[in-house]
N, CA, C and O atoms as a GROMACS GRO file, in nm:
protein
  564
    1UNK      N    1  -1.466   2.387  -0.800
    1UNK     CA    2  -1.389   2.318  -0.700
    1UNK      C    3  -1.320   2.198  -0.764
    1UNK      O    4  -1.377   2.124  -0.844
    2UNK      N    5  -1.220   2.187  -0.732
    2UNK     CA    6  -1.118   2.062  -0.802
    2UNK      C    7  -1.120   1.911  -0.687
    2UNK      O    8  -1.080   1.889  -0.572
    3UNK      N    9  -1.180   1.842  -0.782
    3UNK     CA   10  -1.208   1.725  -0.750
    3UNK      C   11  -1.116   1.625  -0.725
    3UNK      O   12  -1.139   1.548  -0.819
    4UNK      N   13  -1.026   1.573  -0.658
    4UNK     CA   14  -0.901   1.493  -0.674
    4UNK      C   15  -0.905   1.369  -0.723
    4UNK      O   16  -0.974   1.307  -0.642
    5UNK      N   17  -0.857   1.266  -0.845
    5UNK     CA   18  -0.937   1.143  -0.908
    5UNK      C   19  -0.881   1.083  -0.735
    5UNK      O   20  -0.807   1.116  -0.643
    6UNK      N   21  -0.988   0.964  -0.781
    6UNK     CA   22  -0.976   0.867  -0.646
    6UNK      C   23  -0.910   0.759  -0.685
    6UNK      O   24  -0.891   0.740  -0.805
    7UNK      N   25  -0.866   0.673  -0.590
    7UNK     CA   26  -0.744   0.575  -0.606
    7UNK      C   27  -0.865   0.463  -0.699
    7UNK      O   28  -0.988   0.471  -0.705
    8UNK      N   29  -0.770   0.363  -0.762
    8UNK     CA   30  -0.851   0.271  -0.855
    8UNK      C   31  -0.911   0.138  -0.737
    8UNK      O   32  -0.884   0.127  -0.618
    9UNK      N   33  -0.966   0.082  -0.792
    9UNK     CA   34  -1.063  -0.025  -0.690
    9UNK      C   35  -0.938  -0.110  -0.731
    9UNK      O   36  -0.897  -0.048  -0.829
   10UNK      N   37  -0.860  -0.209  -0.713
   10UNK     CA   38  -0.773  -0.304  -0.655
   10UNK      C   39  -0.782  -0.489  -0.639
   10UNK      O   40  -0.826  -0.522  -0.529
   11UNK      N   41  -0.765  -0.550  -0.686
   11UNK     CA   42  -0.735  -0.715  -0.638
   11UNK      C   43  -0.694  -0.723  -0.509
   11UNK      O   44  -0.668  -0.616  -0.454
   12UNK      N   45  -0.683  -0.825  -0.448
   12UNK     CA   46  -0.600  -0.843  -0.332
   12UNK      C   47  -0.511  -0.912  -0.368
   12UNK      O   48  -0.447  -0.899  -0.263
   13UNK      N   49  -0.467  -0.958  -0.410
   13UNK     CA   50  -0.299  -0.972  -0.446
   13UNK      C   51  -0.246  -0.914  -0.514
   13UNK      O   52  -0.159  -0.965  -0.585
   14UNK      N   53  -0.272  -0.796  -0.519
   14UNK     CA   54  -0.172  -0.663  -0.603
   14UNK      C   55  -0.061  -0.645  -0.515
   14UNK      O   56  -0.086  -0.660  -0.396
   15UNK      N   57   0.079  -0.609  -0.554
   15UNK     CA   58   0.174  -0.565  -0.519
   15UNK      C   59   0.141  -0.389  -0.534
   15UNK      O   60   0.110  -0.330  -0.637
   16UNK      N   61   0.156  -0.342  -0.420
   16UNK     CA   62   0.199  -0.175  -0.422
   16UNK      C   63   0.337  -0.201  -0.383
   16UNK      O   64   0.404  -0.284  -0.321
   17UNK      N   65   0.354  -0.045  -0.474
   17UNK     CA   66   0.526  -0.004  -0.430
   17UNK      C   67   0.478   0.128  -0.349
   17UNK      O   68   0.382   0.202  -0.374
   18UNK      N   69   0.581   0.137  -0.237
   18UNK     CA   70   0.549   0.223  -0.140
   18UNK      C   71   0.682   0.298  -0.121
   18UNK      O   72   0.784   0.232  -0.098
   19UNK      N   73   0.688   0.427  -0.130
   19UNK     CA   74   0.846   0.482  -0.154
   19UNK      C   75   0.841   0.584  -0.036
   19UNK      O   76   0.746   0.660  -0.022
   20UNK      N   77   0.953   0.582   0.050
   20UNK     CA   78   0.958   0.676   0.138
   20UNK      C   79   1.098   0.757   0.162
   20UNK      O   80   1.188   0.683   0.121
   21UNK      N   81   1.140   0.849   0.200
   21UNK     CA   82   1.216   0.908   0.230
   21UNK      C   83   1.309   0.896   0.279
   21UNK      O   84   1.272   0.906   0.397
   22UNK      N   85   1.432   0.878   0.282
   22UNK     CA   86   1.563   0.934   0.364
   22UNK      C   87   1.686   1.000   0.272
   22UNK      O   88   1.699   1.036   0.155
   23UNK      N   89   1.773   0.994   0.399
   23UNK     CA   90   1.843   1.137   0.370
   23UNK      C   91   1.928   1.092   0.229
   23UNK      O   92   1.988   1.182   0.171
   24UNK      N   93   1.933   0.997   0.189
   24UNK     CA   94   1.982   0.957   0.043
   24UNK      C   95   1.893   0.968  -0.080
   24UNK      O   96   1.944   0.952  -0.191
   25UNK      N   97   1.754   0.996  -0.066
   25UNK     CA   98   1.652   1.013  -0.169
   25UNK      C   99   1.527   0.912  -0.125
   25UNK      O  100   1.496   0.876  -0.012
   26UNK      N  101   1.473   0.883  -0.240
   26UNK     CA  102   1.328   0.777  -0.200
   26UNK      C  103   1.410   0.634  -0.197
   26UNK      O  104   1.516   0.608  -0.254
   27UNK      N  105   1.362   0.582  -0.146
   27UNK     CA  106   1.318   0.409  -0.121
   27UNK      C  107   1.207   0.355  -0.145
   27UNK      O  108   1.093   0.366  -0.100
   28UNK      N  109   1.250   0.301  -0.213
   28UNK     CA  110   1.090   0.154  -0.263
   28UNK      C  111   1.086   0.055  -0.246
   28UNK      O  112   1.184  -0.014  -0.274
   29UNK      N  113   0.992   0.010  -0.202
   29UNK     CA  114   0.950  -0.145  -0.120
   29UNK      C  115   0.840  -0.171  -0.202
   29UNK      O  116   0.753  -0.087  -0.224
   30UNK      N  117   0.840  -0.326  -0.268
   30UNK     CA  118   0.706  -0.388  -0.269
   30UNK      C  119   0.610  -0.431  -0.143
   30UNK      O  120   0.668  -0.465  -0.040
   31UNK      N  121   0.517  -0.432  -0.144
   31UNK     CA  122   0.416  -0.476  -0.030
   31UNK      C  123   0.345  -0.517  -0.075
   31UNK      O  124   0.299  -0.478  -0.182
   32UNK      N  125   0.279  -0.684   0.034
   32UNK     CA  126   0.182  -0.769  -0.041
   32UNK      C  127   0.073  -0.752   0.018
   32UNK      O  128  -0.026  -0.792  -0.043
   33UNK      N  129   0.055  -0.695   0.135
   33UNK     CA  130  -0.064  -0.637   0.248
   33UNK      C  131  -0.118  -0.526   0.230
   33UNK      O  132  -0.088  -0.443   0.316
   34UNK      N  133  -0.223  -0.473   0.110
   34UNK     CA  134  -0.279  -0.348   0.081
   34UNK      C  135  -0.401  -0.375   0.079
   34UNK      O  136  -0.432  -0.485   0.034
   35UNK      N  137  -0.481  -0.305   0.114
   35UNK     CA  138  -0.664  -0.300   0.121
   35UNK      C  139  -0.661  -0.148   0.076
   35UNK      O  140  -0.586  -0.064   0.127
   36UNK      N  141  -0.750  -0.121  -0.024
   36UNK     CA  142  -0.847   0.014  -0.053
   36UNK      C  143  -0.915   0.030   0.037
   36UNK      O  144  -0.986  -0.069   0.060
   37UNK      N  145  -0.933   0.141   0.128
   37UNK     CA  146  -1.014   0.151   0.212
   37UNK      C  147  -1.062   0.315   0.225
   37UNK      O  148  -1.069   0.392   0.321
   38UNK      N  149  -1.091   0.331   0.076
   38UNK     CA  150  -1.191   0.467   0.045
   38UNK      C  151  -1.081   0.492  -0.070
   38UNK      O  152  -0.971   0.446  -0.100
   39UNK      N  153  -1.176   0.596  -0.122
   39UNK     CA  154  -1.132   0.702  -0.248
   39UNK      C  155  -1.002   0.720  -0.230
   39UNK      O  156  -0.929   0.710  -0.329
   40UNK      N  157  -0.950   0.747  -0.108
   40UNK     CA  158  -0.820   0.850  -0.089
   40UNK      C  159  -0.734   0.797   0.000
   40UNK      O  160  -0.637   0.867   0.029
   41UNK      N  161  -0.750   0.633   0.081
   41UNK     CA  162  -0.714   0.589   0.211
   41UNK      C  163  -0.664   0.411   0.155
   41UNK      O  164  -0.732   0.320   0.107
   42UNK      N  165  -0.545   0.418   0.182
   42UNK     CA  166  -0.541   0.291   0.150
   42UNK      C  167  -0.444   0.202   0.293
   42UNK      O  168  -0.343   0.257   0.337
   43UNK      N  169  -0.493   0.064   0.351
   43UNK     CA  170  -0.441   0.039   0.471
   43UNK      C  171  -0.337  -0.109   0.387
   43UNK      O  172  -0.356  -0.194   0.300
   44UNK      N  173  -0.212  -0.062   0.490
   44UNK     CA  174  -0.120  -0.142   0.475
   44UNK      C  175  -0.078  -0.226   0.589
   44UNK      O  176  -0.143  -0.214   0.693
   45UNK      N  177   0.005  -0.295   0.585
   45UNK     CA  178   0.091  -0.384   0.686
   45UNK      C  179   0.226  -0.396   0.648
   45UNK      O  180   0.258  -0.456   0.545
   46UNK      N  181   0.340  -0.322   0.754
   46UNK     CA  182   0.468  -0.334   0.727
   46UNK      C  183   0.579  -0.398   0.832
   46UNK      O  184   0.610  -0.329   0.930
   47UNK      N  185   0.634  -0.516   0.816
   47UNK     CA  186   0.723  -0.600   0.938
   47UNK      C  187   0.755  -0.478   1.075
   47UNK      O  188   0.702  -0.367   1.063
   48UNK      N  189   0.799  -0.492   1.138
   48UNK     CA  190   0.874  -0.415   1.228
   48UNK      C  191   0.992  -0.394   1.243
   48UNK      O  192   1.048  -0.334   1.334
   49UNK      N  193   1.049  -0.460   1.120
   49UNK     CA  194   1.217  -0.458   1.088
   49UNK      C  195   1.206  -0.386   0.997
   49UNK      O  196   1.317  -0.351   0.957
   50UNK      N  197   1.077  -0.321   0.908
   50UNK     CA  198   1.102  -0.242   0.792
   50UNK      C  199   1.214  -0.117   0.800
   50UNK      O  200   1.229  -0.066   0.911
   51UNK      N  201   1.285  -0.070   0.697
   51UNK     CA  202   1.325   0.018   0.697
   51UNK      C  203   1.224   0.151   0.660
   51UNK      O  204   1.226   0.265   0.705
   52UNK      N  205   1.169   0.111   0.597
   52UNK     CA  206   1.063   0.200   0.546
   52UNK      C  207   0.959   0.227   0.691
   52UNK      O  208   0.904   0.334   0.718
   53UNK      N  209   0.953   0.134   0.750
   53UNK     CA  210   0.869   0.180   0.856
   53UNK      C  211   0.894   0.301   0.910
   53UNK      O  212   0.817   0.395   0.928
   54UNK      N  213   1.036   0.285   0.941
   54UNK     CA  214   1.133   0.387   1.020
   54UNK      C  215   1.117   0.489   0.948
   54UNK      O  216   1.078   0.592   1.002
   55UNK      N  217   1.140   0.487   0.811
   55UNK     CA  218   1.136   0.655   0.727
   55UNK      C  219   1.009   0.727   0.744
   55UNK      O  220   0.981   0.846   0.737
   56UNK      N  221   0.923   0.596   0.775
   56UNK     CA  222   0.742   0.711   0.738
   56UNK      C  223   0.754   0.761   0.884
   56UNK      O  224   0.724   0.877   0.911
   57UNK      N  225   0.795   0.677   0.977
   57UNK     CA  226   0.743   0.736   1.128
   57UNK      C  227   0.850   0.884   1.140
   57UNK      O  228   0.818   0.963   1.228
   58UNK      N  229   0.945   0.912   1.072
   58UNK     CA  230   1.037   0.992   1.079
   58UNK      C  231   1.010   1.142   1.012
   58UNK      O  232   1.040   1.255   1.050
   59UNK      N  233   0.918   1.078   0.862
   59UNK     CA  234   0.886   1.153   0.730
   59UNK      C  235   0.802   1.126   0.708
   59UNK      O  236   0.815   1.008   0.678
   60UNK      N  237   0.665   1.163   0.692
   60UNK     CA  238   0.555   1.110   0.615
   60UNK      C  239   0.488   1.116   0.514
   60UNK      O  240   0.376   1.072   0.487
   61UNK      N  241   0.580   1.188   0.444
   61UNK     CA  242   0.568   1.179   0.316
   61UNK      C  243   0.605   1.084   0.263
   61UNK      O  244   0.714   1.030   0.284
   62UNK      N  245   0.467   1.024   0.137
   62UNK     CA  246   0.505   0.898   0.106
   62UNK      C  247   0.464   0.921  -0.070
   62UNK      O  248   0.424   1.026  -0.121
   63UNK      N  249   0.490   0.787  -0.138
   63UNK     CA  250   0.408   0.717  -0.210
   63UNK      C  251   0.388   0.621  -0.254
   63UNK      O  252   0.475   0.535  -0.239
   64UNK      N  253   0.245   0.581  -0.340
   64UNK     CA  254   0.196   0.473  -0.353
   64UNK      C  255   0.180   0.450  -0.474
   64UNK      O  256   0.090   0.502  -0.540
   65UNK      N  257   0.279   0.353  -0.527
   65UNK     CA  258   0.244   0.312  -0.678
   65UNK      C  259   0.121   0.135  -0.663
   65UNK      O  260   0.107   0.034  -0.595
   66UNK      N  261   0.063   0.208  -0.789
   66UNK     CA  262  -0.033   0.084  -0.807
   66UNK      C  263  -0.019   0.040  -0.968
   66UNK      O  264   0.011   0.119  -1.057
   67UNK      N  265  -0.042  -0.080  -0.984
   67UNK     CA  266  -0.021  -0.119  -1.111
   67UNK      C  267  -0.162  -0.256  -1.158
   67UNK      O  268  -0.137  -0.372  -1.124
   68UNK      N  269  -0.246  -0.238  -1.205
   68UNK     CA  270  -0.340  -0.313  -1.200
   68UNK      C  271  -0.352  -0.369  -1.351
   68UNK      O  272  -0.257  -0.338  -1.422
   69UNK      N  273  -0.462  -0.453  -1.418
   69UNK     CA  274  -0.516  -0.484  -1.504
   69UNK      C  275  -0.587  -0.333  -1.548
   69UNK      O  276  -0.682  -0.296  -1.478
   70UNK      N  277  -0.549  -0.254  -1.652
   70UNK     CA  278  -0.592  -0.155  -1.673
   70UNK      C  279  -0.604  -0.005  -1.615
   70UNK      O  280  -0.676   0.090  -1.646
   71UNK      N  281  -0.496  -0.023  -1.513
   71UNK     CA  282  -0.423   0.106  -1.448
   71UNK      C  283  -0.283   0.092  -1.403
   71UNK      O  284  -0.211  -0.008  -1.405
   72UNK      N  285  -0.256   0.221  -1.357
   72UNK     CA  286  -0.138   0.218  -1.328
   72UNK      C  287  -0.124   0.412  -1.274
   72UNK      O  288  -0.137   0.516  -1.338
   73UNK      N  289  -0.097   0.385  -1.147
   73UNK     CA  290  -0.136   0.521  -1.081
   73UNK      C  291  -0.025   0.534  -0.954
   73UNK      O  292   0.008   0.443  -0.879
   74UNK      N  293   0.025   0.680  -0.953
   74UNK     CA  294   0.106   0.731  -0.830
   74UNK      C  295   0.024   0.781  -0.754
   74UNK      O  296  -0.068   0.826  -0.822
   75UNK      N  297  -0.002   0.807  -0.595
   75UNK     CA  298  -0.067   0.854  -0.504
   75UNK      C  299   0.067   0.926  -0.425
   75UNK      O  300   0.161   0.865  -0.373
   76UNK      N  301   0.048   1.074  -0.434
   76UNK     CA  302   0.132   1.084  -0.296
   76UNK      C  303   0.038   1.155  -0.207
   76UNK      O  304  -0.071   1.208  -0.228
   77UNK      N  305   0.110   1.142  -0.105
   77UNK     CA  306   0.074   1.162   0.069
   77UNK      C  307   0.110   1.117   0.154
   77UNK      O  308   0.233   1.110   0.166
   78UNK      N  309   0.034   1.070   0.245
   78UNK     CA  310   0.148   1.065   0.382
   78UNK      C  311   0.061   0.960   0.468
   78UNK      O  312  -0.059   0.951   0.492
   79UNK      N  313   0.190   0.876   0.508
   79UNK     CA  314   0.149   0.742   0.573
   79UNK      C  315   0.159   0.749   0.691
   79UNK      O  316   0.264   0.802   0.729
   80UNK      N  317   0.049   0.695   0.816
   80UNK     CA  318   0.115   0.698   1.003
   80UNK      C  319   0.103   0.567   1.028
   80UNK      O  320   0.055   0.496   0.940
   81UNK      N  321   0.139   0.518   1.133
   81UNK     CA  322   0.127   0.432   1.200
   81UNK      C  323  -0.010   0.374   1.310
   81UNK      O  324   0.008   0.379   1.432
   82UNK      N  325  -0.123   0.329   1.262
   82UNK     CA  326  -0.241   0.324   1.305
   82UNK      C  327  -0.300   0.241   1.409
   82UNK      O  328  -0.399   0.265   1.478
   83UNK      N  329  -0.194   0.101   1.412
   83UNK     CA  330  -0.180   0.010   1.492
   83UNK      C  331  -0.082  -0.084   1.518
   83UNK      O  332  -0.094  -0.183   1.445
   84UNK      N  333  -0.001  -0.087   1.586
   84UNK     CA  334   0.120  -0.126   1.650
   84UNK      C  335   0.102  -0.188   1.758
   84UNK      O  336   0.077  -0.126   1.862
   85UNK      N  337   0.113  -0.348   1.753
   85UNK     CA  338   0.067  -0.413   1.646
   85UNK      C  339  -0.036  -0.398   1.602
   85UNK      O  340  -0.118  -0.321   1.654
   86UNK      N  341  -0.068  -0.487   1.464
   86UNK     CA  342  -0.142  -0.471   1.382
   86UNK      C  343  -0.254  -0.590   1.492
   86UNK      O  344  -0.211  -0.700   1.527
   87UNK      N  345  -0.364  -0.551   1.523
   87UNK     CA  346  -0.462  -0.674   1.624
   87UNK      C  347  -0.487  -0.787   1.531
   87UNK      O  348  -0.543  -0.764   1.424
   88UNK      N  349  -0.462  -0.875   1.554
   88UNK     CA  350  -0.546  -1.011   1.478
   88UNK      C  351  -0.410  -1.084   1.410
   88UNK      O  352  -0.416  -1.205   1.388
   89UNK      N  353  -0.254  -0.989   1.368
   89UNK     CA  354  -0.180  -1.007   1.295
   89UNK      C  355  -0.031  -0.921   1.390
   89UNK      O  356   0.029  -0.824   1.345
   90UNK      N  357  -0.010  -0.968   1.482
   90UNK     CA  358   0.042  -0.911   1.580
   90UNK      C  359   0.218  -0.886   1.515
   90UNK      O  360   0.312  -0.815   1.549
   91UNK      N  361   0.200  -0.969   1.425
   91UNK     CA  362   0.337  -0.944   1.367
   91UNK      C  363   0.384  -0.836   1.285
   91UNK      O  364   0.505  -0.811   1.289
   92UNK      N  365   0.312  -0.770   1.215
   92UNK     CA  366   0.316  -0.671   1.194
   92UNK      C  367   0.251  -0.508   1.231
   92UNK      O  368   0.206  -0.493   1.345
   93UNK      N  369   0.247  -0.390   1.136
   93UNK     CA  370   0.223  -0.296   1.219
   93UNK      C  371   0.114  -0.241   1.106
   93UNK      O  372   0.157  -0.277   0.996
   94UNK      N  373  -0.024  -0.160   1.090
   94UNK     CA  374  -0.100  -0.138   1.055
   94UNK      C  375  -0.079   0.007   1.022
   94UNK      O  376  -0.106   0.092   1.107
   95UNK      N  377  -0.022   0.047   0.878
   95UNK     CA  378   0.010   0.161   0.864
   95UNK      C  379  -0.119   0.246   0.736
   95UNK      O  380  -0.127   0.206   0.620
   96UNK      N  381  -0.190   0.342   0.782
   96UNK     CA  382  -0.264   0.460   0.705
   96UNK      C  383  -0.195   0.488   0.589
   96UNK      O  384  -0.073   0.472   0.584
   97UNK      N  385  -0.267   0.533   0.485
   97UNK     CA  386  -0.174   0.615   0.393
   97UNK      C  387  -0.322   0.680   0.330
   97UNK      O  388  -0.424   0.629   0.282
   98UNK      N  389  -0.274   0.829   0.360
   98UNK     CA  390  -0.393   0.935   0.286
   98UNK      C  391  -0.312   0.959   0.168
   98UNK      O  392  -0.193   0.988   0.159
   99UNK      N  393  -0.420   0.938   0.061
   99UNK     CA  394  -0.349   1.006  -0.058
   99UNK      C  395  -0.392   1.169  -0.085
   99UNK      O  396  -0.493   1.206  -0.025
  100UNK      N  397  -0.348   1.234  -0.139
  100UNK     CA  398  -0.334   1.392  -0.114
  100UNK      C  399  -0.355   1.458  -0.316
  100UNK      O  400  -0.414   1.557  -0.359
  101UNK      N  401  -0.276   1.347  -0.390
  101UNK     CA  402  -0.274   1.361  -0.488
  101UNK      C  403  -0.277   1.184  -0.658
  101UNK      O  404  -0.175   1.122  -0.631
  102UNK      N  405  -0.305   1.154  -0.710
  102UNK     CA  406  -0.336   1.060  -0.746
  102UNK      C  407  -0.300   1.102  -0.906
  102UNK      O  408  -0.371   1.171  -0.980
  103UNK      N  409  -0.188   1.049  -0.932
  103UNK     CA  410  -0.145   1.058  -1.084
  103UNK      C  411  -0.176   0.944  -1.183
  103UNK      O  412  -0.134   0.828  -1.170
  104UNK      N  413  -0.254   0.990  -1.284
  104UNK     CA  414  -0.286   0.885  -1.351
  104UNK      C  415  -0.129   0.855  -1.456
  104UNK      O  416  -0.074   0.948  -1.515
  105UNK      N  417  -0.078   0.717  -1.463
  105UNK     CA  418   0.057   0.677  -1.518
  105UNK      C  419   0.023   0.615  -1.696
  105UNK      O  420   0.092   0.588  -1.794
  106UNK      N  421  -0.074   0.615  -1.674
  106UNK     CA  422  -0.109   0.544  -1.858
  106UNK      C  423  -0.141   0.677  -1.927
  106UNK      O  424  -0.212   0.762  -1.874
  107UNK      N  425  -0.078   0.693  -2.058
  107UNK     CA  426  -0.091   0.755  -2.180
  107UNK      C  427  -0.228   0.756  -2.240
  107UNK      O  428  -0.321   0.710  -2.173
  108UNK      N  429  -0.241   0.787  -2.318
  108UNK     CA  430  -0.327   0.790  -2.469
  108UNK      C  431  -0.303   0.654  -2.546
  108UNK      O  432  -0.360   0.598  -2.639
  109UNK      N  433  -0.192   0.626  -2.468
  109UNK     CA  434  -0.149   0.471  -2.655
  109UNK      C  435  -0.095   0.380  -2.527
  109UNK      O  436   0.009   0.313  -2.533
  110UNK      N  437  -0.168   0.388  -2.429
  110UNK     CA  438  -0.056   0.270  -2.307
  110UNK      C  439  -0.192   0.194  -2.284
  110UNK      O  440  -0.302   0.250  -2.285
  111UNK      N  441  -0.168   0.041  -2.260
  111UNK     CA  442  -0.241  -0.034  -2.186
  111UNK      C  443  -0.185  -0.117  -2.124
  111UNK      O  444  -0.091  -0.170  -2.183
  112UNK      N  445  -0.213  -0.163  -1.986
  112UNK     CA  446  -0.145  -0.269  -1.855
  112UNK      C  447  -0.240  -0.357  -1.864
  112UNK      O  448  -0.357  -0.334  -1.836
  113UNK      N  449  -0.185  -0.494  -1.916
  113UNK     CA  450  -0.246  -0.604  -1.897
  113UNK      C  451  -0.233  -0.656  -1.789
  113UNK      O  452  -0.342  -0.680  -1.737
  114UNK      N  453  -0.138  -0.690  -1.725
  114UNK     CA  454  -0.142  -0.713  -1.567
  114UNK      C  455  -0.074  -0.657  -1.515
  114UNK      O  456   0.021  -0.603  -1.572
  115UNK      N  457  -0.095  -0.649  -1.386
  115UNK     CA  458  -0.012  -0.579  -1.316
  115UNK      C  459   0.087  -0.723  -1.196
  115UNK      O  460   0.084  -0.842  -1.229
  116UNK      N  461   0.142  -0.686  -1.101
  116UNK     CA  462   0.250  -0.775  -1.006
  116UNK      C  463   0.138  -0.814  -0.940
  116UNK      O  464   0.062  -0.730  -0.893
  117UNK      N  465   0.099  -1.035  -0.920
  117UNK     CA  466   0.090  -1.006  -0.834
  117UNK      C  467   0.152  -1.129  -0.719
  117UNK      O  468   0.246  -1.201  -0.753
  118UNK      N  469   0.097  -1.142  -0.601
  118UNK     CA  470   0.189  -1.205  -0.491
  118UNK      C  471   0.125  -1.336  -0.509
  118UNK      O  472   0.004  -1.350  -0.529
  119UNK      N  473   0.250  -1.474  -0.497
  119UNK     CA  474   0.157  -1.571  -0.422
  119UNK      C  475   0.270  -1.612  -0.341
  119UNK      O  476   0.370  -1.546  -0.310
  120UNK      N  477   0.230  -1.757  -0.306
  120UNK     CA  478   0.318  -1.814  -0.182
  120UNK      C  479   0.354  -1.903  -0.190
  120UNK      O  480   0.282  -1.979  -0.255
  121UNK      N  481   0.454  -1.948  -0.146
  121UNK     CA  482   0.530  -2.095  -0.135
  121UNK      C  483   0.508  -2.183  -0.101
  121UNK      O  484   0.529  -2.292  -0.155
  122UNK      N  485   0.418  -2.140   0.090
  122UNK     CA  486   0.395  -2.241   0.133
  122UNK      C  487   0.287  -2.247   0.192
  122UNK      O  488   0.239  -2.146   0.141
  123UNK      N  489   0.197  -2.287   0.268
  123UNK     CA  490   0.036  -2.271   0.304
  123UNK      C  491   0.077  -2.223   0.427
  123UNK      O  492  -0.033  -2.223   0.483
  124UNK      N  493   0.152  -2.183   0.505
  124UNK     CA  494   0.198  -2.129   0.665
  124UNK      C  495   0.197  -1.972   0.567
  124UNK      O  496   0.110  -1.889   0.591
  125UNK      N  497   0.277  -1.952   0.483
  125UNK     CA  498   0.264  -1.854   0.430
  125UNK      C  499   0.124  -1.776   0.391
  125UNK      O  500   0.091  -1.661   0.421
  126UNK      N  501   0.058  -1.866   0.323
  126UNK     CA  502  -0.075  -1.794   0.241
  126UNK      C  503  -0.156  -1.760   0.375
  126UNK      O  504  -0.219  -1.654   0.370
  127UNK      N  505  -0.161  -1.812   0.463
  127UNK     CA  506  -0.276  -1.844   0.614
  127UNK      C  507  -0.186  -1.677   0.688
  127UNK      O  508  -0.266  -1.592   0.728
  128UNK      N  509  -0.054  -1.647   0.700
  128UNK     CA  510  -0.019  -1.559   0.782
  128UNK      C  511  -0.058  -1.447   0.697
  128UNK      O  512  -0.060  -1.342   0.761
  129UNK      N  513  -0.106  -1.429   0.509
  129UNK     CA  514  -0.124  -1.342   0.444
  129UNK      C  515  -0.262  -1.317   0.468
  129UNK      O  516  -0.295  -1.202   0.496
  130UNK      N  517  -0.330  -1.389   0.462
  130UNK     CA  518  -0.497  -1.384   0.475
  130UNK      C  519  -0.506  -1.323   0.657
  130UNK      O  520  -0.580  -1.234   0.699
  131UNK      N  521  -0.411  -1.400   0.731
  131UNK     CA  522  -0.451  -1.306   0.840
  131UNK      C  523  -0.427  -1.142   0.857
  131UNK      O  524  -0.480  -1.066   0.937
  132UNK      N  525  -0.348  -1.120   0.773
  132UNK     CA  526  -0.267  -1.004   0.761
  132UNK      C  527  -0.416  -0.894   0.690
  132UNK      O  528  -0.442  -0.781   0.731
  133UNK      N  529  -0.487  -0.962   0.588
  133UNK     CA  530  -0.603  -0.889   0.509
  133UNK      C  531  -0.701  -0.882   0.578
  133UNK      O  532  -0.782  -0.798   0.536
  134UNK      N  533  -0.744  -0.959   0.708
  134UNK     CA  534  -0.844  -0.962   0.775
  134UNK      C  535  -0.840  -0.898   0.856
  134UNK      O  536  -0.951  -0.855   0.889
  135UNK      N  537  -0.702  -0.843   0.953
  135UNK     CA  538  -0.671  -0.791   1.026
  135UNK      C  539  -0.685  -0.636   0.984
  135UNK      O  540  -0.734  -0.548   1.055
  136UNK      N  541  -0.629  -0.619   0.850
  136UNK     CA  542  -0.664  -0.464   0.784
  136UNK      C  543  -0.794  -0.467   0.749
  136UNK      O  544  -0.847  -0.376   0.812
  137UNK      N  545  -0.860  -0.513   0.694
  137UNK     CA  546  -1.028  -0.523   0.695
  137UNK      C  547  -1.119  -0.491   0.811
  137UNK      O  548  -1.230  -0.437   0.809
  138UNK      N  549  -1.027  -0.550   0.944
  138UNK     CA  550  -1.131  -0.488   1.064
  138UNK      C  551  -1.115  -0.371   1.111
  138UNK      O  552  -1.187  -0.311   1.191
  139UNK      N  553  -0.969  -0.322   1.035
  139UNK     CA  554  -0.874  -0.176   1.077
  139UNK      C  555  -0.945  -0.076   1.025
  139UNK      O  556  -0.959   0.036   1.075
  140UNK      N  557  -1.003  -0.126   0.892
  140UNK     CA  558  -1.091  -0.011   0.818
  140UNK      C  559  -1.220  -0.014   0.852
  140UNK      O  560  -1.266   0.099   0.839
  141UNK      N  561  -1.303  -0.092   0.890
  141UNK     CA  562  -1.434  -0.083   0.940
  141UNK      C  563  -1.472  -0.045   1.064
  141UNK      O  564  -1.591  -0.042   1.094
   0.00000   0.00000   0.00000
């Protein structure tokens, strides 16, 4: 039986790139709101002005690039919409993403010393980000 690798364990201020569909090809968005939330499940938060929002609710086929301290991995599969709003973080929307498939992106002769990650400008900022992680934290439990 074929085992599918599982997504890598994660920082919380990692940037994922999240690429979705329309009728012109993929689109990619950075996102600063990602939680691991299992092997194969990773929970996001996307504005309600996203364009990308619109493509997954349309298409759900997705993917998920990750770029870490010592990885660097594609996930595809397919993202829904889980909570609209997101509770605790009403400003945004609480989007699923099952991964289906998980490509490992490093070589034989490649190593990622760091990967992207987010900070903030201003402390209104960092406080609406932390609510944003707490809010996906209670989404997954």
């Amino acid at each position: 039986m074929d085992h599918p690798r599982p997504l890598p364990h994660f920082p919380r201020d990692l940037v994922a790139i999240l690429a979705t569909l329309d009728p012109e090809g993929p689109a990619a968005i950075p996102v600063s709101a990602v939680l691991r939330a299992g092997d194969r499940r990773v929970l996001l938060a996307l504005a309600h002005r996203r364009g990308s929002l619109t493509r997954l609710r349309e298409d759900p086929r997705t993917a998920l690039t990750l770029v870490g301290t010592g990885f660097a991995v594609t996930a595809r599969g397919s993202a829904s919409v889980i909570a609209d709003p997101l509770p605790g973080a009403e400003f945004v929307v609480g989007v699923e993403f099952l991964a289906h498939r998980v490509d490992d992106a490093i070589g034989l002769t490649t190593l990622v010393h760091h990967g992207i990650a987010w900070g903030w400008k201003d402390a209104a900022s960092a406080r609406r980000h932390r609510a944003v992680l707490g809010a996906l934290r209670e989404l997954a439990s």
